[in-house]
C-alpha positions as CSV (number, residue, x, y, z in Angstrom):
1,X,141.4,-45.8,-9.3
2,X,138.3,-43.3,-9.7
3,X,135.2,-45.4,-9.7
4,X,133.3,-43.9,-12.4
5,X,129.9,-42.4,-11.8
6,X,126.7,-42.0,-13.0
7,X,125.1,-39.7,-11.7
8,X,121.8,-39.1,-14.2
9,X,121.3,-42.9,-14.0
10,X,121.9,-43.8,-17.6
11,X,121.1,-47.3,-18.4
12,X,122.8,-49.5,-20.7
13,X,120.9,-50.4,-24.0
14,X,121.6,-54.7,-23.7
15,X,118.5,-56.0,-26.0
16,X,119.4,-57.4,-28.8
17,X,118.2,-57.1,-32.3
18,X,117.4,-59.1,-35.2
19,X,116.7,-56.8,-38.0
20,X,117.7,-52.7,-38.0
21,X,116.6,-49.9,-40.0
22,X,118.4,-46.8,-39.8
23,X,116.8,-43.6,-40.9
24,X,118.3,-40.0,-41.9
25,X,118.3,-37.2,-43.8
26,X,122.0,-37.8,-45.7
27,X,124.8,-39.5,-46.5
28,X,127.5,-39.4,-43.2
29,X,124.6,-38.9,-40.5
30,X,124.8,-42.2,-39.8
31,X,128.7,-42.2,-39.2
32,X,129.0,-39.6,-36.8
33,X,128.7,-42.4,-33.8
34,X,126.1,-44.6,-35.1
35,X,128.1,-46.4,-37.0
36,X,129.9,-48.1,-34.1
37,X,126.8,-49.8,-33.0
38,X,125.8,-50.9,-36.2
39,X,129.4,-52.9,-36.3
40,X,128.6,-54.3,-33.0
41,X,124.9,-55.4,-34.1
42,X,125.9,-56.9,-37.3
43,X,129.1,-58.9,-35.1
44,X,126.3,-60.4,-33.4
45,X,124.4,-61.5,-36.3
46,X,121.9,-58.4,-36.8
47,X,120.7,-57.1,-40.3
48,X,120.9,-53.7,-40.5
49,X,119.6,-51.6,-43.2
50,X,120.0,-47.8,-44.4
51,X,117.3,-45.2,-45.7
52,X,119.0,-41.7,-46.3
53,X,115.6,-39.5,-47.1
54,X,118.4,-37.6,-49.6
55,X,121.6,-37.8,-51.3
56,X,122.7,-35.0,-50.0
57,X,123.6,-33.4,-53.2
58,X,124.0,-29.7,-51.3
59,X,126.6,-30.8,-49.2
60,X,129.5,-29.5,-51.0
61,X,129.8,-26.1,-52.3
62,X,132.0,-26.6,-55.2
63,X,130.4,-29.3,-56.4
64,X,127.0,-28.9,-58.6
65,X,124.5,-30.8,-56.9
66,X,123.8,-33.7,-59.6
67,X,127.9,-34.1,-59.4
68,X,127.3,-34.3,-55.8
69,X,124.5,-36.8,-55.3
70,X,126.9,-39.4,-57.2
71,X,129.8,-39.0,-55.5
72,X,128.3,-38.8,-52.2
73,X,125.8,-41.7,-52.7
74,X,128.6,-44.2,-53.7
75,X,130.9,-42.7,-50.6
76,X,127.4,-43.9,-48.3
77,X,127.7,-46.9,-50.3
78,X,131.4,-47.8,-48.9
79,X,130.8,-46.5,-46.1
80,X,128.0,-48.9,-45.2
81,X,130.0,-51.9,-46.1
82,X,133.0,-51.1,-44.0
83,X,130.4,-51.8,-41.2
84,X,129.1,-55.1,-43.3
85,X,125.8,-52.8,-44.3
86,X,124.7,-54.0,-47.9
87,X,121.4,-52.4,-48.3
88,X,121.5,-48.5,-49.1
89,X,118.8,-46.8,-50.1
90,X,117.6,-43.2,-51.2
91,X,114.8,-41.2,-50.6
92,X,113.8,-38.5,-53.2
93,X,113.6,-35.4,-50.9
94,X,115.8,-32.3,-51.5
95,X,119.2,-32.0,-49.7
96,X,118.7,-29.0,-47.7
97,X,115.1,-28.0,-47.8
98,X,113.0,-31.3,-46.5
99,X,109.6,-31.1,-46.0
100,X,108.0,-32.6,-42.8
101,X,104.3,-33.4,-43.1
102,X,102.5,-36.3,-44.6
103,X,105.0,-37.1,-47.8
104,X,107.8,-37.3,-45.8
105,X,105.8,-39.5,-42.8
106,X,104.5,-41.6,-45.6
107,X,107.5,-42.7,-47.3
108,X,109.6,-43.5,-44.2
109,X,106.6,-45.5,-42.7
110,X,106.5,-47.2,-46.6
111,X,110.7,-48.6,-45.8
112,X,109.1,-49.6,-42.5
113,X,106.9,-52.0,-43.8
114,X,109.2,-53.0,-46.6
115,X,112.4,-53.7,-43.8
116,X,109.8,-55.0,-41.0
117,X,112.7,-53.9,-38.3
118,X,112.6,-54.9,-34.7
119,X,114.4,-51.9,-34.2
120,X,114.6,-48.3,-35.9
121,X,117.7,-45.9,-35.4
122,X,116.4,-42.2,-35.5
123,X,118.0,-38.5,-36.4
124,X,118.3,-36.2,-33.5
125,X,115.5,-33.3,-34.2
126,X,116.6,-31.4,-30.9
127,X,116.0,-27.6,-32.2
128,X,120.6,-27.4,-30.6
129,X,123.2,-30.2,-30.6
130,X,124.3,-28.0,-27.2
131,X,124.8,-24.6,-26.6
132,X,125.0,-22.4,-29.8
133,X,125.0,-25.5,-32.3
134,X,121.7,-25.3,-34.8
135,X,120.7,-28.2,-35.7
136,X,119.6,-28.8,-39.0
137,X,116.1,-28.2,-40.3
138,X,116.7,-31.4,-42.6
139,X,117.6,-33.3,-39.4
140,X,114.7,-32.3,-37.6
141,X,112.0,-32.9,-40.3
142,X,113.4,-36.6,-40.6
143,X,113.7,-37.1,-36.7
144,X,110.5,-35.9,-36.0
145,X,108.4,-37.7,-39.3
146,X,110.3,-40.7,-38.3
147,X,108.9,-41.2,-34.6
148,X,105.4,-40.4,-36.3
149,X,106.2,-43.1,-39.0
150,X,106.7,-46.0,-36.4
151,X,103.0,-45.4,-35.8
152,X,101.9,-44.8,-38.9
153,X,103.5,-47.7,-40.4
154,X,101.8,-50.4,-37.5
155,X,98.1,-49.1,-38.4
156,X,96.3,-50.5,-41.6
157,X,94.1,-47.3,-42.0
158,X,96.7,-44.7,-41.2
159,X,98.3,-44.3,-45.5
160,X,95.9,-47.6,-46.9
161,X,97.6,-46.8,-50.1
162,X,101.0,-48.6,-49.0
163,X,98.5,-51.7,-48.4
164,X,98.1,-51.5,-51.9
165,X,101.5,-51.9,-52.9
166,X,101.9,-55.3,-50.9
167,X,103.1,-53.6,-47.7
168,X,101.0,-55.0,-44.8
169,X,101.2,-52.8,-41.2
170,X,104.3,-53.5,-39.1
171,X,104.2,-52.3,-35.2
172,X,108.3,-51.2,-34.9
173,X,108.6,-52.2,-30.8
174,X,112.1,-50.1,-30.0
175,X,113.1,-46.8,-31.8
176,X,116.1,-45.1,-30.5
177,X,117.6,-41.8,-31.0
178,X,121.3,-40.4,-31.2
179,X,121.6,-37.9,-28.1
180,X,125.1,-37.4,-27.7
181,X,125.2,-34.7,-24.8
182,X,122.4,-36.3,-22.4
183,X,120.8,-39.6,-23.8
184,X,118.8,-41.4,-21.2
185,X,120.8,-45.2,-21.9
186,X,124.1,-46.1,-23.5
187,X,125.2,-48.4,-26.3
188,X,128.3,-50.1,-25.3
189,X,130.4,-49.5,-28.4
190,X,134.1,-50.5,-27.2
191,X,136.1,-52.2,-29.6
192,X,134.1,-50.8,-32.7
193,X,136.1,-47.6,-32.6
194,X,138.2,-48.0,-35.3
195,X,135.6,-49.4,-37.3
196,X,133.5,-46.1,-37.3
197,X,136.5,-44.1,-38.1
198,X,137.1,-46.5,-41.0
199,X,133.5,-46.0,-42.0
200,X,133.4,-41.5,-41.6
201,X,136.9,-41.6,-43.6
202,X,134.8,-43.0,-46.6
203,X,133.0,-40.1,-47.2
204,X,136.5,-38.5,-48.9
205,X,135.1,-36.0,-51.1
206,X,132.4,-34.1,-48.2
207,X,135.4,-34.7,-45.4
208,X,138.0,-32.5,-48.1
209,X,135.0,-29.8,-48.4
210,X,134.7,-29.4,-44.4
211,X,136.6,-26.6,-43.2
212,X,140.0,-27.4,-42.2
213,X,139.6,-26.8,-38.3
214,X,136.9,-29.5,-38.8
215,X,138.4,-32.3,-36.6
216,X,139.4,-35.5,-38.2
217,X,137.4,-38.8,-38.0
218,X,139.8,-40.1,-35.4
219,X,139.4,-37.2,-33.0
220,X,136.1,-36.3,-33.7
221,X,134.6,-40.0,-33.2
222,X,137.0,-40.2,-30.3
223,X,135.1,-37.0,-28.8
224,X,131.7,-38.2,-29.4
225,X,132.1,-41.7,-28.3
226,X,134.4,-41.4,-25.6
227,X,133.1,-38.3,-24.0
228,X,130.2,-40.6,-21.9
229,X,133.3,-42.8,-20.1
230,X,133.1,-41.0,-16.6
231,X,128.9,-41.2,-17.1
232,X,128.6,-44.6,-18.4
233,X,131.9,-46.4,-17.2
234,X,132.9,-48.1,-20.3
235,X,135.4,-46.8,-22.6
236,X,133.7,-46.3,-25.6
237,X,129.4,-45.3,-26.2
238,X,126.2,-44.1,-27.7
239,X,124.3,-42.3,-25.8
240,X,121.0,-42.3,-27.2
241,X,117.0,-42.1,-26.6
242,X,114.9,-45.2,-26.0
243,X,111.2,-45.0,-26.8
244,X,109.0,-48.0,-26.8
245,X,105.7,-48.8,-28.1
């Protein structure tokens, strides 16, 4: 038997966490891989909460968008409870044309303060997902307004206004990104699999709209969380980004 290598040194992401917040731009972001280690978190008694800055009411092209925002906030909705998430909530930005700047900082770093997390789950804002895959502009607004947010969210002066709703500072000590192709540690996902399939197949109406060489939630979760083994040595993982402060 091949001993598997790892040849970047990729570390494995052991700490564990009481309370999680999970940020993104729309329903489904969080169940392309994510979703696995929010299963294993909650199994070990975490809380994990969702913010989705939209509804993503442009998602499906033969849908009008108000049509849209239900449907695909209810199929977040079920999706999050397949992983035992039972807080969902909804930002009020535009599916397809967020805004980064001080809004968009402001009302992440508001859920912040409201969820107190020791640890928040970002969105990749990498300008490529690898060679000659875009990624979204939406993606990148929230990934990058996110990071900022952790800090903006510890200090009392940075937005004083969310003091005023009741909302004292809260330093966020972990923040870790999705990085599929070359994360610097690993998340140790095996055995919560099916669970994340389980949790993608929810979204019922966006998965019909994708094209239909789109792989399936089985093979596609298969490819993004299996496709570390020879790297990290365990059968199924995140890779992500750690960044602490």
């Amino acid at each position: 038997m091949t001993t598997p290598t790892n040849p970047r040194q990729v570390q494995e992401l052991t700490d564990a966490f009481e309370r999680v917040l999970c940020v993104v731009a729309h329903p489904d972001d969080i169940e392309y891989g994510t979703s696995a280690a929010v299963a294993k978190w909650i199994a070990a008694g975490a809380e994990v909460h969702y913010f989705l800055l939209t509804r993503g009411e442009a998602g499906i092209d033969t849908m009008n968008p108000d049509e849209a925002a239900a449907v695909r906030e209810q199929e977040e909705r079920a999706s999050a409870a397949v992983v035992g998430v039972s807080e969902v909530r909804f930002g009020t930005h535009r599916d397809g044309v967020v805004e980064p700047g001080l809004a968009l900082r402001r009302d992440i770093a508001r859920e912040i303060r409201r969820s107190r997390p020791d640890l928040v789950v970002g969105t990749p804002f990498a300008l490529t997902f690898g060679p000659g895959a875009l990624n979204q502009a939406d993606h990148r607004a929230v990934g990058v307004e996110t990071l900022d947010a952790c800090a903006a969210a510890g200090n009392r002066w940075i937005f004083p206004e969310l003091v005023q709703e009741g909302l004292e500072p809260w330093h966020v000590p972990t923040i870790v990104v999705p990085s599929p192709r070359d994360g610097s540690h690993y998340i140790d996902v095996t055995g919560y699999l099916d669970a994340a399939v389980a949790s993608l197949e929810e979204h019922r109406a966006y998965n019909d709209a994708l094209p239909e060489d789109f792989p399936k939630p089985p093979r596609l979760l298969q490819q993004i969380l299996g496709g570390g083994k020879e790297t990290t040595g365990v059968e199924h993982s995140l890779l992500v980004d750690v960044y602490r402060r």
